[in-house]
C-alpha positions as CSV (number, residue, x, y, z in Angstrom):
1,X,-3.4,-6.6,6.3
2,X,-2.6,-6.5,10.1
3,X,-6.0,-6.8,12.2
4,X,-7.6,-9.9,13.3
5,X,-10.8,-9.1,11.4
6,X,-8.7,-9.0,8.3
7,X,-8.7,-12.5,7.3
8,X,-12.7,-12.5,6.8
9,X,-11.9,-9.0,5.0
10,X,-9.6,-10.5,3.0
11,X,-11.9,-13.7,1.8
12,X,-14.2,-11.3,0.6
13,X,-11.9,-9.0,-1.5
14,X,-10.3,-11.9,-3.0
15,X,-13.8,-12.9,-4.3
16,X,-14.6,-9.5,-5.8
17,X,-10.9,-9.5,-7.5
18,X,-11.6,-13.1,-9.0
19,X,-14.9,-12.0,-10.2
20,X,-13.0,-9.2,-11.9
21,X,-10.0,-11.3,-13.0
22,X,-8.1,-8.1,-11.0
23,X,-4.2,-9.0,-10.0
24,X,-3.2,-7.3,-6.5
25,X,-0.7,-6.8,-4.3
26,X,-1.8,-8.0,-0.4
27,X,1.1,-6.3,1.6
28,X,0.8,-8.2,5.0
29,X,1.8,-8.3,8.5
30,X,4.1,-11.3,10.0
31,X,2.2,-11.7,12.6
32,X,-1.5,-11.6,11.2
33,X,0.3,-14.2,8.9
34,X,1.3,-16.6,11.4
35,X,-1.9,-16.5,13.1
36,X,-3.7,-18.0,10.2
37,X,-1.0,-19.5,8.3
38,X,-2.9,-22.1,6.2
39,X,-5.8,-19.8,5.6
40,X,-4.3,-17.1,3.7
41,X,-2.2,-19.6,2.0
42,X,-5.0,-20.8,0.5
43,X,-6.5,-17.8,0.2
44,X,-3.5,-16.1,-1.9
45,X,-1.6,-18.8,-3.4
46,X,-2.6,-17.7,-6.7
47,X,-0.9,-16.4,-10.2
48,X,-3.1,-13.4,-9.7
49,X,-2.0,-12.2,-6.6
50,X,1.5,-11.0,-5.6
51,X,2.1,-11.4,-1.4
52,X,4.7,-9.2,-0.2
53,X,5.3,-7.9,3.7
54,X,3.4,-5.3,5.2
55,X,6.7,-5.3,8.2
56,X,7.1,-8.4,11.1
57,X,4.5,-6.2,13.9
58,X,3.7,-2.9,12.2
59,X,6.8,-0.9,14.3
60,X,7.4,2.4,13.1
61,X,11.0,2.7,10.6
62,X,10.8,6.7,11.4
63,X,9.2,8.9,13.8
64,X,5.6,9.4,12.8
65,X,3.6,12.3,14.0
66,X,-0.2,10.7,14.0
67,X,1.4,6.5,14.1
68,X,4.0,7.5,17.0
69,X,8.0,6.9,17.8
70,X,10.4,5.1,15.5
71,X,11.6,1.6,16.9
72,X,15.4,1.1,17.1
73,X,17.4,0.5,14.2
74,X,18.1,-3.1,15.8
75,X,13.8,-4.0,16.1
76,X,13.4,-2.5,12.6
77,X,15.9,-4.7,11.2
78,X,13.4,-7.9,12.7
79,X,10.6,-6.2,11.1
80,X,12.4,-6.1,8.2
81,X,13.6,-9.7,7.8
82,X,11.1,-11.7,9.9
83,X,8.3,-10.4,8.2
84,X,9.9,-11.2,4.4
85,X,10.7,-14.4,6.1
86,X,7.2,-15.6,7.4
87,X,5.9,-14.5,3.8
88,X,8.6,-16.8,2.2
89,X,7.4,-19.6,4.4
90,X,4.2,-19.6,4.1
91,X,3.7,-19.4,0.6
92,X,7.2,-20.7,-0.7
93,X,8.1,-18.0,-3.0
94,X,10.2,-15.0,-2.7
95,X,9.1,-11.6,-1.0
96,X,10.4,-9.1,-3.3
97,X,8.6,-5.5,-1.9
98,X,8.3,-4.3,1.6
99,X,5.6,-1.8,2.9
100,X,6.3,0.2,5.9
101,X,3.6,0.4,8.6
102,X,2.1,3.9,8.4
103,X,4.4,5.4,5.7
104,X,6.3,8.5,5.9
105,X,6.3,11.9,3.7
106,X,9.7,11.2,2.2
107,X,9.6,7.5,2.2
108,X,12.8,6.7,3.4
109,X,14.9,9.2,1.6
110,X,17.7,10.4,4.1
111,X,17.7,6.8,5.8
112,X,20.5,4.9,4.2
113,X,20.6,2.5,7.4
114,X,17.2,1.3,7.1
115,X,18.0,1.2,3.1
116,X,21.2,-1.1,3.7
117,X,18.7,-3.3,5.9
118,X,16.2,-3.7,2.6
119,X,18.8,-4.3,0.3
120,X,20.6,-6.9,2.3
121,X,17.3,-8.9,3.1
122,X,16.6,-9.4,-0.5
123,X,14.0,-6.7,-1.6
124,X,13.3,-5.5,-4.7
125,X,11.0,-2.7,-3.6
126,X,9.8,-0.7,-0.6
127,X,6.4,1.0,-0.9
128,X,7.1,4.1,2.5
129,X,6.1,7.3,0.6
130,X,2.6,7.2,1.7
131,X,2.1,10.9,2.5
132,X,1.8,14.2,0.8
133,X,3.9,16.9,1.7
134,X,4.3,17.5,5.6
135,X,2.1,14.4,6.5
136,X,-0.9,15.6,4.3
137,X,-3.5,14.0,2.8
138,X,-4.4,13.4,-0.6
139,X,-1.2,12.0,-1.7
140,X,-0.4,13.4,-5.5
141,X,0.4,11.6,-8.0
142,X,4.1,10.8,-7.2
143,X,6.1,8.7,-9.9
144,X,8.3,5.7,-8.8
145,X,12.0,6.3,-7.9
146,X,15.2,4.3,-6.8
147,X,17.7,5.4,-3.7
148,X,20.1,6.0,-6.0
149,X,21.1,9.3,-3.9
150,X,21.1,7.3,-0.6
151,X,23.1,4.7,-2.2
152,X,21.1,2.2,-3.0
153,X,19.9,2.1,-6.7
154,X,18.6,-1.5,-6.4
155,X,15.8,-0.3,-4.5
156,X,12.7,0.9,-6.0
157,X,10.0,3.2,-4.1
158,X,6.5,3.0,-5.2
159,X,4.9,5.7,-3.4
160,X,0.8,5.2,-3.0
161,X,-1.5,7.9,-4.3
162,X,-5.0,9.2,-2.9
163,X,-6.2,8.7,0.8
164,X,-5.6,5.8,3.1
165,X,-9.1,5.1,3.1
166,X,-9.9,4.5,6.8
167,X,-9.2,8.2,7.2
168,X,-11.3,9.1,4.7
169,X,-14.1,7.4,6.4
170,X,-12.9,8.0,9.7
171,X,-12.5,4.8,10.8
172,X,-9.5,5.4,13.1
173,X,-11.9,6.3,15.5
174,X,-11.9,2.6,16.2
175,X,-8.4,2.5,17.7
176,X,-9.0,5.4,19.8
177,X,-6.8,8.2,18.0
178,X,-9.6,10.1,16.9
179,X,-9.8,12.2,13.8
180,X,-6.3,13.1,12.1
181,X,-5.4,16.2,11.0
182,X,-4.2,15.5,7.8
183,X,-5.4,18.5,5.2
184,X,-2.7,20.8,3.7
185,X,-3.4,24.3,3.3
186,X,-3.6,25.2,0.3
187,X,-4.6,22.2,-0.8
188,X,-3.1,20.1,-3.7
189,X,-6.0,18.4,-5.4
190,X,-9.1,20.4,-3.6
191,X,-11.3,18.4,-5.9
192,X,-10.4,15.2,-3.8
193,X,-11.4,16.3,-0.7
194,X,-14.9,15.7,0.4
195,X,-16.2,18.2,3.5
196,X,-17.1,15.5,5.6
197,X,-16.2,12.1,6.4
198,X,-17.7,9.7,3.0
199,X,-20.6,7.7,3.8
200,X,-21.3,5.3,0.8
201,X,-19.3,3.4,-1.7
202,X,-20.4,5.5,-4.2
203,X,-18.6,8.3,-2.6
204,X,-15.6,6.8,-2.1
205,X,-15.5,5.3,-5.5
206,X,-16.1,9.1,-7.4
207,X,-13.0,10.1,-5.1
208,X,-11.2,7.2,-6.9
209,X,-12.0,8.0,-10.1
210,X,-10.4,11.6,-9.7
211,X,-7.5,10.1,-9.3
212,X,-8.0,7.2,-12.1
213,X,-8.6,10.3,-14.5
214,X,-5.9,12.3,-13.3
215,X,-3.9,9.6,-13.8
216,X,-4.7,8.8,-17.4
217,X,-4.4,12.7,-18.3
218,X,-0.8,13.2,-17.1
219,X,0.6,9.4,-18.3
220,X,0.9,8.4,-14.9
221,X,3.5,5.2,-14.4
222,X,0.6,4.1,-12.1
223,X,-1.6,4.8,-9.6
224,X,-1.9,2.8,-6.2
225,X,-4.7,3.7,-3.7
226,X,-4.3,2.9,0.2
227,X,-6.7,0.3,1.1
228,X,-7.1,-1.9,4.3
229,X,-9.0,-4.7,4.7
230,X,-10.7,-4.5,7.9
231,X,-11.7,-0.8,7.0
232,X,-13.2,-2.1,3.7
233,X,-15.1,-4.0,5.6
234,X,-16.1,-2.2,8.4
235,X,-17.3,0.3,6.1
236,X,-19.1,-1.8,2.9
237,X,-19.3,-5.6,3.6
238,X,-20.6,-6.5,0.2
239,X,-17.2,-4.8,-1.3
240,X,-19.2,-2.2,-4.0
241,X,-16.4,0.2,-3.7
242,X,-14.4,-2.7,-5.0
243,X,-17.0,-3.5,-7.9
244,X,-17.5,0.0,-9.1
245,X,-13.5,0.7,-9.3
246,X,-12.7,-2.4,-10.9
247,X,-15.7,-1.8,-13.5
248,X,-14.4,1.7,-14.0
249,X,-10.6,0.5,-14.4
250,X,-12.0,-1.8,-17.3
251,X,-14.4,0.4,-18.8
252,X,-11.1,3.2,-19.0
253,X,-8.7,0.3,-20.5
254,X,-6.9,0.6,-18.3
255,X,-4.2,-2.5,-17.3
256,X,-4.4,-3.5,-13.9
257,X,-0.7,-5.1,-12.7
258,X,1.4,-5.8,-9.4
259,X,3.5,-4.0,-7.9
260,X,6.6,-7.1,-9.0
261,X,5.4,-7.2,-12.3
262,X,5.8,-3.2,-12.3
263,X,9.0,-3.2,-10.9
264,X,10.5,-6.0,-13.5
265,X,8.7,-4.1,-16.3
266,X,10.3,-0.4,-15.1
267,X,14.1,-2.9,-14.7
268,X,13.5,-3.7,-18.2
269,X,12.9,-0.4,-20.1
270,X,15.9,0.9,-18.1
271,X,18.2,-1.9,-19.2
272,X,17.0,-1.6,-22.8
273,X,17.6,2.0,-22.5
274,X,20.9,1.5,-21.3
């Protein structure tokens, strides 16, 4: 969530996860947030949703090849703690997981200042691994991890999985970047990868169900697709894409969570395995 358009986006997702009595995680800029303070409070203050920071102004934590420079350590530690803190005021709960603006190939492996700044604000989680390997797109399947080897085993990283969406429909056009290259050669999962830009909801829903199956065959922890509300709506108003996935999701059995809920049930199994 970080566009102005995002908060009419966002009123009609919510209705389609309702419908489907579908928990989420809405990952959300500060400042999108503080526009509309009351709005998405009463929007999102509810058991099914989890609302966790999506950074304070969307400034890069690393140097990004398509999203641009990394800001300095000093502004990333105000994206850091003024976006978990306008989350925590708004709704008056704690922010437990983080998502980086843009995302990174590695996450934030190799970044144990950035780390330290997580840990100390309170997070539970970060969700940065948003690429496949060297920036590519479709992201695998890539199970969840701590930085134990940076240091910091109290942080979890839930990578995402699939495409972010408005490349897959080519709606960065919008800001002026024009289309990304973002195809690695050979490809990973060549099967996910349409030869054109998706035109319907149907099409972007038979993409989704790749990875859905893919998921189920190898016992995936979980799979998290990259989705953004203004490009959900831009591209399918009445929020099909939404309605066929969720259908799917129940039709498959499968068991639909947060990313909190995840990270206390993956903290539990590791204690009782202790």
């Amino acid at each position: 969530l970080g566009v102005p358009t995002c908060l009419e986006a966002c009123r009609r997702i919510v209705a389609v996860h309702r419908r489907y009595r579908m928990p989420a995680t809405f990952f959300i800029v500060g400042r999108t947030l503080e526009a509309n303070p009351a709005e998405f409070r009463e929007l999102l203050d509810d058991p099914l949703f989890e609302v966790a920071s999506h950074t304070y102004s969307h400034r890069m934590f690393r140097n990004h090849p398509i999203c641009g420079p990394a800001a300095s350590l000093a502004e990333i530690e105000v994206e850091i703690r003024r976006g978990k803190a306008v989350v925590e005021e708004v709704f008056g709960r704690p922010c437990l997981g983080l998502r980086t603006g843009c995302g990174f190939t590695d996450g934030l492996q190799g970044a144990p200042e950035i780390l330290g700044l997580i840990a100390d604000a309170g997070y539970r989680y970060v969700s940065s691994q948003l690429w496949g390997p060297d920036f590519s797109l479709p992201i695998p399947l890539y199970p969840p991890f701590t930085y134990a080897e940076d240091g910091f085993p109290g942080v979890r990283e839930f990578p995402s999985h699939g495409w972010h969406e408005n490349l897959l429909k080519g709606n960065n056009r919008i800001f002026g970047q024009g289309p990304a290259r973002v195809l690695l050669f050979p490809p990973l999962m060549p099967e996910a990868i349409p030869d054109r830009c998706i035109e319907t909801p149907e099409e972007e829903f038979a993409i989704n169900r790749i990875f859905l199956d893919r998921a189920v065959t190898e016992s995936a922890a979980y799979v998290s697709l990259v989705w953004h509300p203004w490009s959900l709506m831009l591209f399918d108003p009445p929020m099909r894409m939404l309605e066929l996935t969720f259908e799917y999701v129940q039709s498959r059995g499968l068991r639909p969570t947060t990313f909190a809920r995840l990270d206390e049930e993956l903290s539990a199994a590791t204690f009782a395995n202790v």
